[in-house]
C-alpha positions in Angstrom: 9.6 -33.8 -34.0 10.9 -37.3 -33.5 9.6 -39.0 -30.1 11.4 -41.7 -29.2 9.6 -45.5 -28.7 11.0 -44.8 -24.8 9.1 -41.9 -24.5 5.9 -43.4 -26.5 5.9 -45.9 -23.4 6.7 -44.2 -20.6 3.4 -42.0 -22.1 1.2 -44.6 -22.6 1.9 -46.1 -19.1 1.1 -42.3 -17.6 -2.2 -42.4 -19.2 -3.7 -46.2 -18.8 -1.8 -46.3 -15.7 -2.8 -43.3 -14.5 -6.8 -43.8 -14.9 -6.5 -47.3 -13.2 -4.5 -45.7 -10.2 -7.2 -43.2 -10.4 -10.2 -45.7 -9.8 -8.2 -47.7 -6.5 -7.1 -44.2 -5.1 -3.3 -45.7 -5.0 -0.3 -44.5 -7.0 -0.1 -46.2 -10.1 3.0 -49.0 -9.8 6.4 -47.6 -12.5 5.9 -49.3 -15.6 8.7 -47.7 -17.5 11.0 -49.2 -19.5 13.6 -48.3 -16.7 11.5 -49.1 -13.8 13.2 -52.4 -12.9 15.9 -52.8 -10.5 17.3 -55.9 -11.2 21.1 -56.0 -12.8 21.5 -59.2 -14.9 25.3 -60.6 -15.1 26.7 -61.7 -18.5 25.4 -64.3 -19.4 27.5 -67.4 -20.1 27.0 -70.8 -21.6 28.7 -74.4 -20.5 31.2 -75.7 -23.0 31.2 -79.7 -22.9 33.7 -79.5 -20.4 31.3 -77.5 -18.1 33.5 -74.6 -18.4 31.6 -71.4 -18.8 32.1 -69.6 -22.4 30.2 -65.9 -23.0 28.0 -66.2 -26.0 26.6 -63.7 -28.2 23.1 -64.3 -26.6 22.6 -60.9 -24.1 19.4 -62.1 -23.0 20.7 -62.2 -19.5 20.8 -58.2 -19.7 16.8 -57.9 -21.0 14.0 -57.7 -18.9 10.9 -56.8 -19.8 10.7 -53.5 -20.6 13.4 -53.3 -22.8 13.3 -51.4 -25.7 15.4 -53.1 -28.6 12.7 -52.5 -31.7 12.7 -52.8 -35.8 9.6 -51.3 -36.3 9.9 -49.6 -39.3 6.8 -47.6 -38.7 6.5 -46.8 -35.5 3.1 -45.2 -33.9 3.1 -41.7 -32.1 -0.4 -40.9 -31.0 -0.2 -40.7 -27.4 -4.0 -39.9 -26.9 -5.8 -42.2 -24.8 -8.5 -44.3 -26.5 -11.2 -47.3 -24.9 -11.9 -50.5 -27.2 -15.5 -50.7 -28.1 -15.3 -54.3 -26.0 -14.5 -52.6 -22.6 -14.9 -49.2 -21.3 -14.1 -47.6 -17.3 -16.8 -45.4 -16.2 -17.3 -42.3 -14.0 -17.7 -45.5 -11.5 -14.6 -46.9 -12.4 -16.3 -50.3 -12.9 -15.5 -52.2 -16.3 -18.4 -52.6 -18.6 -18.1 -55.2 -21.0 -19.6 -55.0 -24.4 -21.4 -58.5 -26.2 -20.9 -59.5 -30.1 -23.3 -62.3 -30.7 -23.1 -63.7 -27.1 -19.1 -63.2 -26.7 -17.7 -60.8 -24.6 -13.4 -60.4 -23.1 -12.9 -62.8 -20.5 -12.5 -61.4 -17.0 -8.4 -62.7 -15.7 -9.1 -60.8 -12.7 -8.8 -64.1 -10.8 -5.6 -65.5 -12.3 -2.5 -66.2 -10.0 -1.1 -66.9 -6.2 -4.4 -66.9 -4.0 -6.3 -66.1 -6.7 -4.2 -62.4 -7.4 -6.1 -61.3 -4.0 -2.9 -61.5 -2.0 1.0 -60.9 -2.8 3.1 -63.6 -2.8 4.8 -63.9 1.0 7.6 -63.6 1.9 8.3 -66.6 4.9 11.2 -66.4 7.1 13.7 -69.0 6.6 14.4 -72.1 9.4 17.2 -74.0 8.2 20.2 -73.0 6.1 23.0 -75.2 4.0 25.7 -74.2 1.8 27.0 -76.6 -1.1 29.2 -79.5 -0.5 31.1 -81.4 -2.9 30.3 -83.7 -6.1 26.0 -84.5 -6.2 24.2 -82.4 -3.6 20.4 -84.1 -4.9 20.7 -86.0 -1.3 22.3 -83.5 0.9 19.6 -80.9 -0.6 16.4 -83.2 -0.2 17.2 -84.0 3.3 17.5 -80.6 3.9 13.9 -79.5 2.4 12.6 -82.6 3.9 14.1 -81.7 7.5 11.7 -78.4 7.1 9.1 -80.5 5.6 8.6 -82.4 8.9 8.4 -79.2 11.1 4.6 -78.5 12.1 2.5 -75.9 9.8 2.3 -72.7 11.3 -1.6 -70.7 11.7 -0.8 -69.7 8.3 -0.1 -72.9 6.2 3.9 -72.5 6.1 6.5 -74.6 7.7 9.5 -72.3 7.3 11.7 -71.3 4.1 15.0 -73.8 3.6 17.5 -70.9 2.3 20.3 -72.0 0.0 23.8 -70.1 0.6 25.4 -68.8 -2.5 27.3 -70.9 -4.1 27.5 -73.6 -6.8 25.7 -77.1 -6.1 26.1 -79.7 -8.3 22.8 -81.6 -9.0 22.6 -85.1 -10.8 19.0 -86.0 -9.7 15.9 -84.0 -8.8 15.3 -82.0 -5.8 11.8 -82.5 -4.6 9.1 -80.4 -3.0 6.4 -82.6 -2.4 4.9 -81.0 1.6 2.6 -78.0 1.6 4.0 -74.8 3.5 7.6 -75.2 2.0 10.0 -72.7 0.6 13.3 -73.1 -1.5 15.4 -69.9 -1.3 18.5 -69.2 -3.0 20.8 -66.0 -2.9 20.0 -64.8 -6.2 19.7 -65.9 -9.6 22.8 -64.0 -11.3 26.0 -66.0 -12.6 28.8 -65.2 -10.3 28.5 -67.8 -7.3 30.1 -65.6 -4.7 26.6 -63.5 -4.1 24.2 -66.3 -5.9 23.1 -69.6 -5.3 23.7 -72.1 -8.7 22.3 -75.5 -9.2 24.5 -77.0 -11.4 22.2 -79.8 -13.2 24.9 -82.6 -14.6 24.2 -86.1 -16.2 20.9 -87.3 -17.6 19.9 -89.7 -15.4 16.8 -90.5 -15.0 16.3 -89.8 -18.6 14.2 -86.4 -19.4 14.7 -85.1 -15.2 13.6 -82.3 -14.0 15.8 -80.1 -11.9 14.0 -78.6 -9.5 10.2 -79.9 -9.1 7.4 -78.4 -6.7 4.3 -81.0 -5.8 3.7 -84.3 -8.0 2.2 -86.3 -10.1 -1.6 -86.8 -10.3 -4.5 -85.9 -12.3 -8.1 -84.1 -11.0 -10.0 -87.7 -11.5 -10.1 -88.5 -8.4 -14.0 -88.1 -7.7 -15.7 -88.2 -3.9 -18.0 -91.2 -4.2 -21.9 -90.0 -4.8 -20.9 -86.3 -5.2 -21.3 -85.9 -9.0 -24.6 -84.3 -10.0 -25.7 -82.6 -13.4 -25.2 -78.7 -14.3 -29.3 -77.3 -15.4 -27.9 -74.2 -16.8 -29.1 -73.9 -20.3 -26.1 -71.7 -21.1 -23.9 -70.6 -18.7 -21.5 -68.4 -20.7 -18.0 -67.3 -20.9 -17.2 -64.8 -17.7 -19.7 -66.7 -15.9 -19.0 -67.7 -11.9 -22.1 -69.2 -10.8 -23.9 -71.9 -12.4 -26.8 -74.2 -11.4 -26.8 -77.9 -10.5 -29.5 -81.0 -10.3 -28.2 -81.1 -6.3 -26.4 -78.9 -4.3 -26.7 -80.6 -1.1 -23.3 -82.1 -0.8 -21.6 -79.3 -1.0 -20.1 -76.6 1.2 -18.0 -73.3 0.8 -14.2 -73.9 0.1 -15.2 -77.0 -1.4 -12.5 -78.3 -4.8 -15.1 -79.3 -7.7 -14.0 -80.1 -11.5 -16.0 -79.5 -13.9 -16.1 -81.5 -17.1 -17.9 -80.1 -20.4 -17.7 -83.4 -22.4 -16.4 -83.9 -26.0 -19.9 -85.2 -27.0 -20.6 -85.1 -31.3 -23.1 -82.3 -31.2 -20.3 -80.5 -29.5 -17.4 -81.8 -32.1 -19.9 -80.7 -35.2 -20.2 -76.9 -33.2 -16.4 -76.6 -33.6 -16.0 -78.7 -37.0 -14.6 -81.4 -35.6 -11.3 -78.8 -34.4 -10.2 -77.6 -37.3 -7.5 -80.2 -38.0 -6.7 -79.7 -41.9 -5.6 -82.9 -43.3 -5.3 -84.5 -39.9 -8.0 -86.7 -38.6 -10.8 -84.6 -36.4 -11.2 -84.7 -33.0 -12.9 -87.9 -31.6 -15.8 -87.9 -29.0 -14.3 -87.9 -25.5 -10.9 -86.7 -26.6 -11.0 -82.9 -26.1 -13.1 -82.3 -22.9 -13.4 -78.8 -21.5 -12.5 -79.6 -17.9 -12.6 -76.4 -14.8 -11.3 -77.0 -11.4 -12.4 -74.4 -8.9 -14.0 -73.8 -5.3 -17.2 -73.0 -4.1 -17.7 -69.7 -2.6 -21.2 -69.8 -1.8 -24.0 -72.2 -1.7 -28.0 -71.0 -2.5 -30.7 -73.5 -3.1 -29.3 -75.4 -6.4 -27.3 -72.2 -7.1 -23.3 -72.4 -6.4 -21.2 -70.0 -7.1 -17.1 -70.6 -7.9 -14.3 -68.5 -7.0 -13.0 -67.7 -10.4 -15.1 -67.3 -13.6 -14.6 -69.5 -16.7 -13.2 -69.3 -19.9 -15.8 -70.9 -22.3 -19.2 -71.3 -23.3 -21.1 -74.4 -21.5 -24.1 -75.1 -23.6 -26.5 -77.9 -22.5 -27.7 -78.5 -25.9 -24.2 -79.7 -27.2 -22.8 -81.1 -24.0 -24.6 -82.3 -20.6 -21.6 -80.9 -18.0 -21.5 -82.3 -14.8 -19.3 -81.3 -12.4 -18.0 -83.6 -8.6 -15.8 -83.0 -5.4 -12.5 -83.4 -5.9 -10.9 -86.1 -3.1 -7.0 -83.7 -3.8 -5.2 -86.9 -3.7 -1.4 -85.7 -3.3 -2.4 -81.7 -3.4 0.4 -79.7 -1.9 -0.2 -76.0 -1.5 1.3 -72.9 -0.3 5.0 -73.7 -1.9 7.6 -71.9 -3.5 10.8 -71.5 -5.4 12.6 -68.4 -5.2 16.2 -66.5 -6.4 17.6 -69.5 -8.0 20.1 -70.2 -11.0 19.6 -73.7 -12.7 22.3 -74.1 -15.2 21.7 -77.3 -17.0 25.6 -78.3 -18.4 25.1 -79.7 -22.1 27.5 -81.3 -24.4 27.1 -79.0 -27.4 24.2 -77.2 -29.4 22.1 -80.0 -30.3 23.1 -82.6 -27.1 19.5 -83.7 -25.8 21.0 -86.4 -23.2 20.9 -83.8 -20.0 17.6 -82.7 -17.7 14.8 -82.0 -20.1 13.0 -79.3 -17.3 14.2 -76.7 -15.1 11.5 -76.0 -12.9 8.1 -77.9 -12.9 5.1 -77.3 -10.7 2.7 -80.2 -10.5 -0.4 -80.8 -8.6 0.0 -77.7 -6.7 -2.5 -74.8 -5.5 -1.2 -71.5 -4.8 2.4 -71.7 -5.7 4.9 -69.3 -7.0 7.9 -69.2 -8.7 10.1 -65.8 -8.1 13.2 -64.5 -9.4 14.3 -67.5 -10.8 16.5 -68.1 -14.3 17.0 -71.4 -16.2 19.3 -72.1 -19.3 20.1 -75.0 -20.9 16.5 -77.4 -21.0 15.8 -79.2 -23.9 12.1 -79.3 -23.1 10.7 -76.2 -20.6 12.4 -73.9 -18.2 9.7 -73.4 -16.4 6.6 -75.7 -16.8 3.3 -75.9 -14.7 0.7 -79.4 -15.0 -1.8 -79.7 -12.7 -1.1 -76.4 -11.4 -3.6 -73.7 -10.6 -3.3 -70.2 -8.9 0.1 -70.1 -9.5 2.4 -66.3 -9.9 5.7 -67.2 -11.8 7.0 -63.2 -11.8 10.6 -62.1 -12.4 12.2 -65.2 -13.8 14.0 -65.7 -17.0 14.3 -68.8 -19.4 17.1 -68.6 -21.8 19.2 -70.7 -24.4 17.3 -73.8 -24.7 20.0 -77.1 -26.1 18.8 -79.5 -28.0 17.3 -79.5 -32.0 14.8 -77.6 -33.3 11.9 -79.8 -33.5 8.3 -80.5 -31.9 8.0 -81.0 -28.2 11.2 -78.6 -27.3 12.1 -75.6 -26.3 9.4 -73.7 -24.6 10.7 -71.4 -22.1 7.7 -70.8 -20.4 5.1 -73.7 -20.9 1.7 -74.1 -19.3 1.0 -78.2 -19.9 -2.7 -80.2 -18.8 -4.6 -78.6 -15.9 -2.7 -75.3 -15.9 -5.3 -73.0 -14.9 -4.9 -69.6 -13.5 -1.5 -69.1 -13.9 0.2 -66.0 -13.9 3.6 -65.4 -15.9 4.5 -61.7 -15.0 7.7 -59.7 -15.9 9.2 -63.1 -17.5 11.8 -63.1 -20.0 12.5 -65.8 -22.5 15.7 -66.0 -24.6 16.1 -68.3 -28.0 12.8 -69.8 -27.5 11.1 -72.1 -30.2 7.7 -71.0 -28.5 8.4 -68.7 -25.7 5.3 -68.6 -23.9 3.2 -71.6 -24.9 0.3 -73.1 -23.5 0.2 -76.9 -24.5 -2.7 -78.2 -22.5 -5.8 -78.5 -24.6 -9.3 -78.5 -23.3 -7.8 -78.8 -19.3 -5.6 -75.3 -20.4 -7.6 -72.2 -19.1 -7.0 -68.9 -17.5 -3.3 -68.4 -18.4 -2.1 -64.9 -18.3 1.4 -63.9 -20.1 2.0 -60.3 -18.5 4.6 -57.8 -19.1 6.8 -60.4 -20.5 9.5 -60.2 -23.4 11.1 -62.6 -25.7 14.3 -62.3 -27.5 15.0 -64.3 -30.8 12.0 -66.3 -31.1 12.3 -68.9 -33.6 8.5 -69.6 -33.8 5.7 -68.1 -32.4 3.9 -67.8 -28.9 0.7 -69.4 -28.9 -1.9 -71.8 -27.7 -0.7 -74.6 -28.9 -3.2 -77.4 -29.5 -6.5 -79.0 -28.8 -8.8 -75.7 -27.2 -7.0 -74.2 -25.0 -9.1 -71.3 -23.4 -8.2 -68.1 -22.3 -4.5 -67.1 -22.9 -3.7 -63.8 -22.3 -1.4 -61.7 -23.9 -1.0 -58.5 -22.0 1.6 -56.1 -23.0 3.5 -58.6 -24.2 7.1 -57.7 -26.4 9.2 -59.3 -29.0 12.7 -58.0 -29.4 15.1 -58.8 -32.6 12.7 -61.9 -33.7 14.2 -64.9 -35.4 10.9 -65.7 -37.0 7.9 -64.0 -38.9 5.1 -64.7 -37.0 5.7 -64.5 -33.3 2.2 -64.7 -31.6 -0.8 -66.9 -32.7 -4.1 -67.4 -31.2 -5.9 -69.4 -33.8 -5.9 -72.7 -35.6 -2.9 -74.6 -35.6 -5.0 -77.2 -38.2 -2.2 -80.5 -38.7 0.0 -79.4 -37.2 1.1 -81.9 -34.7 -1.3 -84.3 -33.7 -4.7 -82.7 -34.9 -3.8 -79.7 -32.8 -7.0 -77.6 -35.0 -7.9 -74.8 -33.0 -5.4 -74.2 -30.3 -6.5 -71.4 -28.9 -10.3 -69.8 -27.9 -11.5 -67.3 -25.8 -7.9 -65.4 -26.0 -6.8 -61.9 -26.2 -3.7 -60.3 -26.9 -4.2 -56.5 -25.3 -1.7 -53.7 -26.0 1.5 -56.2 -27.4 4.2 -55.2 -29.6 5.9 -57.8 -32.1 8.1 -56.0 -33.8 6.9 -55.9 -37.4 6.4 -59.3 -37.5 2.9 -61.2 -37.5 0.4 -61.5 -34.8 -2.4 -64.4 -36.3 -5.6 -63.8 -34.4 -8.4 -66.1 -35.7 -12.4 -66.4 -34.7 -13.0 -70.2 -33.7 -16.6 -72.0 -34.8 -18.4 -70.7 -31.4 -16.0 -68.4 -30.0 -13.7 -65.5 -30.2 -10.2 -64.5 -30.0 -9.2 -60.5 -30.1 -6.3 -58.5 -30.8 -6.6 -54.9 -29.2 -4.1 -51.8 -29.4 -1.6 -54.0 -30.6 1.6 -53.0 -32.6 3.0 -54.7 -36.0 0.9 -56.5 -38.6 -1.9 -57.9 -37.0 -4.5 -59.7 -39.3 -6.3 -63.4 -39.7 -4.1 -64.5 -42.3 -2.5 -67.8 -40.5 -1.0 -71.3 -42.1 -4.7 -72.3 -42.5 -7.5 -70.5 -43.4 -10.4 -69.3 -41.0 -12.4 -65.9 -40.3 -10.1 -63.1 -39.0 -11.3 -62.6 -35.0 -12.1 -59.6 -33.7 -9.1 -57.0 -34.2 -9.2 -53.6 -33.2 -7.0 -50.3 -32.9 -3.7 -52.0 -34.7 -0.6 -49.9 -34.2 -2.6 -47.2 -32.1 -0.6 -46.0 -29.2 -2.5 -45.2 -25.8 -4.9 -48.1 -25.1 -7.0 -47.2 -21.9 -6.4 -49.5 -19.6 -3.1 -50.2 -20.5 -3.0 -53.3 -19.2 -6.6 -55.6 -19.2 -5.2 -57.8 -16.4 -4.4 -55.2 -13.7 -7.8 -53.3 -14.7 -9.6 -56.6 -14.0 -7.8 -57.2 -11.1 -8.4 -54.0 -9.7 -12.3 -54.0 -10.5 -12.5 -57.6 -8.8 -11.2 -56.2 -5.7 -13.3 -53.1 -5.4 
């Protein structure tokens, strides 16, 4: 008997799904291949008159969950296995295995208020509808009519809904006050029932089209609150850690914490792998945490998320100081919007570079949202932690195939705890990417899919620290290798290890290659994955820890939601 790959994943979901709904005593949510509700229009590309043309792309019809394969060998065991890393007890608690120190992180803590509450839904106060030629003014004095209206006992100022219809944008519409919402009508084509910002002109150079928060960086240190970390070893999962004074601070209080890139530490990680590039030089790949005290003990604090790598005192003397938020904005979103950047043929680079950016924002979220069109990202966070970007698609990047474009979905410097969930990318040169180095951690890529992928998903450069790859799918590749977490060695500018700490958990890439690599002092894994999975990348290193390739019915089936769940038990 044949059984179907739809049927193999509507199985696997009954099993892992059914043991986590099991242990919470709720119904396990439909993750079925046709479990999602949405209807996608055809999609349809500018011409360089602006006219709309349908191309052959039909990413605008997948979602994740589709089921568009070439595997050529597909699995059918349906019985329900545990990796030797993580197992669910009678208890329903997850116990974690350690190999030589190392153990999964725990993402439990990744997204909108930490994954502990759903993303809200805020009524709307004001309303506008397009008008004609550039709407940038009439739209910003719109948003910052809402923006001026007093915070309500929960944080938010009110919703500014968009009417359907198309707006023509040649600037960059601005969300820079906490407690505001941009809503649109939906995201689809047809401008009757949806609300389209049409992006035009290039002007300023490299725009974005649509931007949540600011500028700024997390250096902004409260005079006389730095102090020293005395942990020997605080390691990877860790939340509490131990400093020389805790006096200064309080519950709720921001701190960063910086690992720094001493020389003992650069000889731990052979200089970063770089290949024929020049190594890493001290100071210029720090390991740098922002999160918020939770509880205060003697010299004991503990944070509100756990981290994502090693912080050994005798490589590195951390430190870690309250952070003054200069320019913070929290509690904003973006929802059921169209940004259709208009281009001036397949290679034209002189129109908006970014659909969507989120910088310098806490607790932000991104929902139902599609972008086409960007030369650079279609969705980018910097600066950006506890963020949900869920039901949102980034397709048909313009501009040439080279470094530094095309990343659908791109998590930049001080992206930490981001969620990506049920995100689809079209035509991407790396789909999901996280390009942030050692300020990169906690970045969770969740039932998403990518069509046509002309390189591969990865971290990209520089230590990036706990990517995960959770049921993640690649459909009708355009390259060989489609996810990497591993060492990117010269690869653009001494990228060298690119990605530690990472796991991809219970992904499909369609007979193509999935590199998973063991860094000098960490670990990477690739469990109950499907197509060739090996440590075989463009430069040489120790395979990392790989385990039940092409075996159907990983329990739990997905690592984040079982995390999740367990941290809020």
């Amino acid at each position: 008997m044949t059984i179907s790959r739809r049927a193999l994943l509507a199985a696997i979901v009954a099993v892992g799904g059914g043991l986590i709904a099991g242990c919470t005593g709720e119904p396990s949510p439909d993750r079925s291949p046709d479990s999602r509700t949405t209807t996608a229009p055809t999609p349809t590309t500018p011409t360089t008159s602006g006219t709309a043309t349908t191309p052959t792309s039909t990413d605008e019809t997948e979602r994740p969950g589709a089921t568009t394969s070439n595997r050529s060998t597909p699995a059918t065991s349906t019985s329900g296995w545990e990796s030797a890393l993580l197992t669910m007890g009678a208890t329903c608690h997850l116990a974690y295995a350690e190999r030589d120190g190392l153990r999964l992180p725990d993402f439990g803590s990744v997204g909108y208020h930490l994954g502990r509450q759903p993303v809200p839904q805020i009524p709307a106060v004001h309303t506008v509808g397009p008008i004609r030629g550039d709407n940038t003014r009439h739209l910003q004095q719109a948003i910052d009519l809402v923006g001026a209206l007093p915070p309500g006992p929960d944080g938010f100022r009110g919703a500014l809904e968009l009417r359907a219809g198309t707006y023509e944008v040649a600037g960059t519409v601005n969300v820079t006050v906490s407690g505001v919402v941009l809503r649109g009508a939906g995201d689809g084509q047809d401008p009757s029932t949806n609300t389209i910002l049409r992006a035009v002109g290039n002007s300023p150079k490299g725009r974005t089209v649509v931007a949540l928060g600011a500028g700024g960086k997390w250096d902004g240190e409260v005079p006389g609150s730095r102090t020293d970390l005395t942990s020997d070893l605080v390691p990877i999962g860790s939340s509490s850690i131990s400093v020389a004074s805790a006096a200064q601070f309080r519950p709720g209080n921001p701190v960063v914490i910086v690992h720094p890139c001493s020389r003992e530490w650069l000889k731990a990680v052979a200089g970063g792998g770089t290949g024929d590039d020049p190594r890493w030089q001290v100071g210029s790949v720090p390991v740098v945490n922002l999160r918020h005290i939770t509880d205060v003990a003697a010299d004991r604090l503990t944070l509100d998320a756990p981290l994502f790598a090693t912080l050994d005192r005798a490589l590195s003397r951390s430190y870690l100081y309250l952070w003054d938020q200069a320019g913070l904005v929290t509690d904003v979103g973006v929802e059921h919007l169209r940004v259709d950047i208009v281009t001036d043929g397949p290679n034209d680079e002189e129109h908006a570079a970014n659909g969507i950016r989120l910088g310098n924002v806490r607790d932000a979220w991104v929902l139902s949202c599609t972008v086409l069109h960007f030369v650079k990202a279609g969705i980018m966070t910097a600066g950006a932690t506890r963020v949900t970007v869920s039901n949102c698609r980034s397709l048909d990047p313009v501009g040439r195939v080279e470094g530094g474009r095309r990343y659908n979905f791109d998590a930049e410097a001080r992206s930490q705890l981001v969620l990506f969930t049920d995100c689809h990318a079209g035509n991407g040169r790396h789909s999901f990417i996280v390009n942030g180095g050692g300020t990169a951690s906690g970045i969770v890529f969740h039932r998403t899919t990518a069509t046509a992928s002309l390189a591969s998903s990865e971290g990209h450069r520089r230590w990036s620290q706990g990517l995960l790859f959770d049921n993640h799918q690649e459909i009708r590749p355009a390259t060989d290798r489609t996810v990497m977490l591993g060492n990117r060695g010269d690869y653009g500018t001494s990228h060298g290890w690119a990605a530690v700490n990472s796991v991809a958990w219970n992904c499909d890439v369609d007979d193509t290659q999935m590199v998973v690599q063991q860094p000098p002092s960490a670990q990477n894994y690739a469990i109950g994955c499907q197509g060739r999975v090996d440590g075989d990348g463009p430069f040489k290193a120790p395979a990392g820890h790989i385990e039940g390739t092409d075996r159907r019915g990983l329990i739990p089936a997905s690592l984040y939601e079982a995390q999740q769940a367990d941290r809020q038990r």
